[in-house]
N, CA, C and O of each residue as an XYZ file, in Angstrom:
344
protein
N      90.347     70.171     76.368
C      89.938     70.562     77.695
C      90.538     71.924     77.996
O      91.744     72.107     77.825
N      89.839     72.763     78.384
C      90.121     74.341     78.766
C      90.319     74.234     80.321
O      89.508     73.727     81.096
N      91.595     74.825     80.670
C      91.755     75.800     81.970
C      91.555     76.673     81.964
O      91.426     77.129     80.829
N      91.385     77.503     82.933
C      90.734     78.578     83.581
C      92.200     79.164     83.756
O      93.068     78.462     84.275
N      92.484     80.515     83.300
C      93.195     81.483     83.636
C      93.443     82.323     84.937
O      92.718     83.293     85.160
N      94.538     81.945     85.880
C      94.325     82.899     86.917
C      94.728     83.796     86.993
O      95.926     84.079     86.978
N      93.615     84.650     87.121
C      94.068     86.513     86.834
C      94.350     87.224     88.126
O      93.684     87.145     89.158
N      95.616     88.045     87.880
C      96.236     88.230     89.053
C      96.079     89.897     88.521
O      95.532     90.249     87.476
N      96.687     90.751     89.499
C      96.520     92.310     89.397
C      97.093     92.381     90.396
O      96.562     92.461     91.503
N      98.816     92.355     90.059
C      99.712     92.890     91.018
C      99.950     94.399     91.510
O     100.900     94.731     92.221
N      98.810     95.393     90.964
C      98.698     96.919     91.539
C      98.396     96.831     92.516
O      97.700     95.913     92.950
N      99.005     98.122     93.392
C      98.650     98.730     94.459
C      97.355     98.951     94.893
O      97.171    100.072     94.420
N      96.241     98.635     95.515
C      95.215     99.044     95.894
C      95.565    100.255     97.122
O      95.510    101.464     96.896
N      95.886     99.717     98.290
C      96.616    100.467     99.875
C      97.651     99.648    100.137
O      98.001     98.520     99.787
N      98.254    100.927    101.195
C      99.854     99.909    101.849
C      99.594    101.147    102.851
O      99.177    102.296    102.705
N     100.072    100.305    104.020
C     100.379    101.109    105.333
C     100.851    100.158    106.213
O     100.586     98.974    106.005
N     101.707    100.597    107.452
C     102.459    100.093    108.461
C     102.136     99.636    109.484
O     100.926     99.856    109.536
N     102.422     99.135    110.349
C     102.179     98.843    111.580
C     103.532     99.165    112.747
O     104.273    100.148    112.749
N     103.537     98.608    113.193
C     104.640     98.873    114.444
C     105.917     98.517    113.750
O     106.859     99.292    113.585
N     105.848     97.057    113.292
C     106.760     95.874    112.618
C     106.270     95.803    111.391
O     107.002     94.997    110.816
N     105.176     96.305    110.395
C     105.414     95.685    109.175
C     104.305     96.831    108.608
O     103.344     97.482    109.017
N     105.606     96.498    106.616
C     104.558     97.002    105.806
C     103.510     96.104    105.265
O     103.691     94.899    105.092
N     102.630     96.606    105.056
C     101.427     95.947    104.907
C     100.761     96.739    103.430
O     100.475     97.935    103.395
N     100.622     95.904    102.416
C     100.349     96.371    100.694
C      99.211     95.247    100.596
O      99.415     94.033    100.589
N      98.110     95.823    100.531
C      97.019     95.378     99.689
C      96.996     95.566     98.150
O      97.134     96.684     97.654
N      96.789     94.271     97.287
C      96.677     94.285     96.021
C      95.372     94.386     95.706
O      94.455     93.997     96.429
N      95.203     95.136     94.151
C      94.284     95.177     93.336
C      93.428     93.419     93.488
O      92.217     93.470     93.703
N      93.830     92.529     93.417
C      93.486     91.440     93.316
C      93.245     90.357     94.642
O      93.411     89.146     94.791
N      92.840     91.297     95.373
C      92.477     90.571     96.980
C      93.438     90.256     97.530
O      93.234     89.810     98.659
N      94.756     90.307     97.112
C      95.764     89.691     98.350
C      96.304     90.648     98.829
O      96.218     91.780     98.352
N      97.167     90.238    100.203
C      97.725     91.234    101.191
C      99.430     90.623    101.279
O      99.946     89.511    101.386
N      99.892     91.952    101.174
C     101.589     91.257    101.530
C     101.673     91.659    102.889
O     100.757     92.335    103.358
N     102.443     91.403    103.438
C     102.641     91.861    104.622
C     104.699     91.124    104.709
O     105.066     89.956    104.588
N     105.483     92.270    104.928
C     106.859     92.129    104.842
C     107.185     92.939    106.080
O     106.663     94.037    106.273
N     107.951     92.456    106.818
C     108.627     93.194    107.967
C     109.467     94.993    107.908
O     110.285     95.304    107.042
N     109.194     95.537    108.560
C     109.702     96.602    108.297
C     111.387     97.301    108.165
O     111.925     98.268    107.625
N     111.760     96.166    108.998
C     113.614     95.720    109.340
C     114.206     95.298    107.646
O     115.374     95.349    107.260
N     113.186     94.953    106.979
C     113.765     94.867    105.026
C     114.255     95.764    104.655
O     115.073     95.809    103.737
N     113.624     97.147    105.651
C     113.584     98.243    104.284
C     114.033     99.562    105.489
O     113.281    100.378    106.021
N     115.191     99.427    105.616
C     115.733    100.445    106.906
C     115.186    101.984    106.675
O     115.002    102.611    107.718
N     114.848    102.802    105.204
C     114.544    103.961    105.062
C     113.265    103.922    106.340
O     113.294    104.544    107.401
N     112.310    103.103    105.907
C     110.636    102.902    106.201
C     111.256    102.973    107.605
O     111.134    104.058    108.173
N     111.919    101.968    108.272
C     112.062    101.302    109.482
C     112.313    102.627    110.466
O     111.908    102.709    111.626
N     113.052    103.621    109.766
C     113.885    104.399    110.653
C     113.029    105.797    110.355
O     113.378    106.580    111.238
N     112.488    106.155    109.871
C     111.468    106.885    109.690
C     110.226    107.376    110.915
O     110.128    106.594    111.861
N     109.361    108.529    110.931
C     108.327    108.513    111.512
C     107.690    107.745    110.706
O     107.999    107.318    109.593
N     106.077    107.487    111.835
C     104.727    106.517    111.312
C     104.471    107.904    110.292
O     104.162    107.691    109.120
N     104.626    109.448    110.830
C     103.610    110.077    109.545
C     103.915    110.165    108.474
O     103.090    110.509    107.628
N     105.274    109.865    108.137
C     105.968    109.849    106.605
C     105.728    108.948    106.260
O     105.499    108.845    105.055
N     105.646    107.807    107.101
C     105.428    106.295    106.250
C     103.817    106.354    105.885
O     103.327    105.787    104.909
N     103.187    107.029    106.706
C     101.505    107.390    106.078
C     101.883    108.206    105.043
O     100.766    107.880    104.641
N     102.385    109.028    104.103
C     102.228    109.781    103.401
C     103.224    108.860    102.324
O     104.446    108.740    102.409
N     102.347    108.275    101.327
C     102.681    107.018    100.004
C     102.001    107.576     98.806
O     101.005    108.295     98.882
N     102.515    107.257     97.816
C     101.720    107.334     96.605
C     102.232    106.154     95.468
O     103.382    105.721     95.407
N     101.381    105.847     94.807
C     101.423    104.530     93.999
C     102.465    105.501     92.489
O     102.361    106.659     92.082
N     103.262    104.504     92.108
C     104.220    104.577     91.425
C     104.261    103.610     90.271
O     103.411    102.723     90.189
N     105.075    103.726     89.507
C     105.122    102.736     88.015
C     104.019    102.241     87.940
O     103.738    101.147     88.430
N     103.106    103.084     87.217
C     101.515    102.284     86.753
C     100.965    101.532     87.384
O     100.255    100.734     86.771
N     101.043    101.414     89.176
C     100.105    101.117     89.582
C     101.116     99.595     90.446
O     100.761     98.802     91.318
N     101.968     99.691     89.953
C     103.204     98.525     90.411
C     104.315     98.877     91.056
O     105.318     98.164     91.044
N     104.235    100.158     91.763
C     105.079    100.493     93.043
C     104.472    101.326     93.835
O     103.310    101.612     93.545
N     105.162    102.006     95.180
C     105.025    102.892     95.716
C     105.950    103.895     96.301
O     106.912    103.278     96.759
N     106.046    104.854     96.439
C     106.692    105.690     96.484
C     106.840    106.525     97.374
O     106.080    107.424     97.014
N     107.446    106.936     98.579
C     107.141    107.863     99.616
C     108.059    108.814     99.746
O     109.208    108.843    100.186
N     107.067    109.865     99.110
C     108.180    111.367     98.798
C     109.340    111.794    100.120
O     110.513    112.165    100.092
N     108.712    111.627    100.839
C     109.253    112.644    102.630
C     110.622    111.937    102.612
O     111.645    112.609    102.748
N     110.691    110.162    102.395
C     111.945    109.671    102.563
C     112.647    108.878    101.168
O     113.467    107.966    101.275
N     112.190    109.376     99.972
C     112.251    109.090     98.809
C     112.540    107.775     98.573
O     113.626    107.687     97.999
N     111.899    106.459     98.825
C     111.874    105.330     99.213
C     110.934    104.862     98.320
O     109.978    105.612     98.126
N     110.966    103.659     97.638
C     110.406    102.913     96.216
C     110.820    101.437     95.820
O     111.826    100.874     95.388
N     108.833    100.915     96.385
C     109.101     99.380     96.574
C     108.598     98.980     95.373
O     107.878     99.935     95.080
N     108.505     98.159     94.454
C     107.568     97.667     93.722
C     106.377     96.355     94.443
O     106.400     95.959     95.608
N     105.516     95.944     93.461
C     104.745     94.817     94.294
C     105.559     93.845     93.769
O     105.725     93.052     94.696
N     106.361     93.328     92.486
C     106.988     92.522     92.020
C     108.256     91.855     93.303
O     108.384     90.660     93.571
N     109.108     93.058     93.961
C     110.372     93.200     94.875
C     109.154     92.103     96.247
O     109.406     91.028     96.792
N     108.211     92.781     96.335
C     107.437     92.823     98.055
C     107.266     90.856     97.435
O     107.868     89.980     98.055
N     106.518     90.571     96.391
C     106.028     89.481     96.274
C     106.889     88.165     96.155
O     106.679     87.059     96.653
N     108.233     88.736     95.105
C     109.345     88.066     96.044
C     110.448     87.959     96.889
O     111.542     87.519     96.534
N     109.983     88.620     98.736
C     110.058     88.624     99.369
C     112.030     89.307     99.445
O     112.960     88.885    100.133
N     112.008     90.013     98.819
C     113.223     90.681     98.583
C     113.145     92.009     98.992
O     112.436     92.916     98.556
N     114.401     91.999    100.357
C     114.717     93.236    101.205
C     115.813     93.920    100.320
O     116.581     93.464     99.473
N     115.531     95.673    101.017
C     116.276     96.241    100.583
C     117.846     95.807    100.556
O     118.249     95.096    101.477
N     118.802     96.239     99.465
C     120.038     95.990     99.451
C     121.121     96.314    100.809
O     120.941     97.396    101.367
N     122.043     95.562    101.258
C     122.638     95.890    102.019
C     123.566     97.508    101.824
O     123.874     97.695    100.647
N     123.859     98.232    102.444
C     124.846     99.403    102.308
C     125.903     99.122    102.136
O     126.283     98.272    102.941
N     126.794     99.500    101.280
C     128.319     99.200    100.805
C     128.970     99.612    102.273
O     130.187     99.551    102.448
């Protein structure tokens, strides 16, 4: 008896913010959506830097030059905030 393989495509399709949260659409129809208070660079930032992203490690991070800040989809999917500050 054969199962069916579920094919996932954890790349970046879009990611953008809201008031309270980043918001990463995957290659593979799903949406993360993680609070913005995870990730204090993003949080404390303007909205126009956090608009200005570019996809990173082959398609499995992102990257935002203005505040040199770099999530993967692997970190976002399990639900893991940035590190605390020493």
């Amino acid at each position: 008896m054969g199962m069916l393989a579920k094919i996932t495509d954890e790349r970046v399709l879009d990611a953008r913010c809201d008031e309270h949260n980043l918001i990463v659409d995957l290659m593979d129809g799903r949406t993360i959506s993680v609070p913005l208070a995870w990730y204090p660079r993003l949080l404390h930032t303007t909205p126009e830097a956090r608009a200005v992203w570019e996809v990173c490690g082959g398609g499995y991070g992102i990257h935002w030059p203005e505040i040199d800040e770099d999530l993967s989809t692997e970190g976002l999917l399990r639900g893991a905030p940035a590190p605390k500050a020493a």
